[in-house]
C-alpha positions, 0 to 999 in steps of 0.5 A: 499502483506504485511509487518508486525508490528514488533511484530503483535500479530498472531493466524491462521491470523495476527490481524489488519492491516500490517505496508505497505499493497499493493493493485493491482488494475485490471479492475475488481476492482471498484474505491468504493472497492479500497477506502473502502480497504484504508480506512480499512487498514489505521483505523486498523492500517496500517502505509501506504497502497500503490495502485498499477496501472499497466494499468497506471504505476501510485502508490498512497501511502496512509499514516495514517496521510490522505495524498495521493500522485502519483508516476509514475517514483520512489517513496520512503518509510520510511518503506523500510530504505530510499530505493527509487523504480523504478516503471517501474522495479516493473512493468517489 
């Protein structure tokens, strides 16, 4: 899951990396893939990369700027207008 940069220049696929790319993580993800993923992610572009645990009920959010931080109640985005997630109703 992803959202764009206003105006990402498009030919069959979008270039670069999204504004916000979502990455859901299953037992059959290693933790060296989900690192190399951020890292893609957040060097081409990417304004935040959100890791999604289910198992865990846990969500880190990468930002460019190399700050993680965990969430496991609500957490927030300035990419989404100040809106504040419930993360036990994302994983409903």
């Amino acid at each position: 899951m992803s959202i764009t940069h206003a105006g990402q220049a498009v030919e069959d696929y979008y270039l670069g990396s999204p504004a916000l790319a979502v990455e859901i993580v299953s037992e059959n993800n290693t933790a060296d893939e989900i690192a190399g993923k951020v890292e893609m992610y957040l060097t081409n572009g990417a304004s935040e990369v959100w890791v999604l645990y289910p198992n865990r009920a846990q969500l880190w959010l990468h930002t460019h700027d190399g700050h993680a931080d965990k969430h496991s109640v609500r957490m927030g985005s300035s990419l989404l207008g100040g809106a504040v997630l419930d993360l036990a109703q994302l994983l409903a």
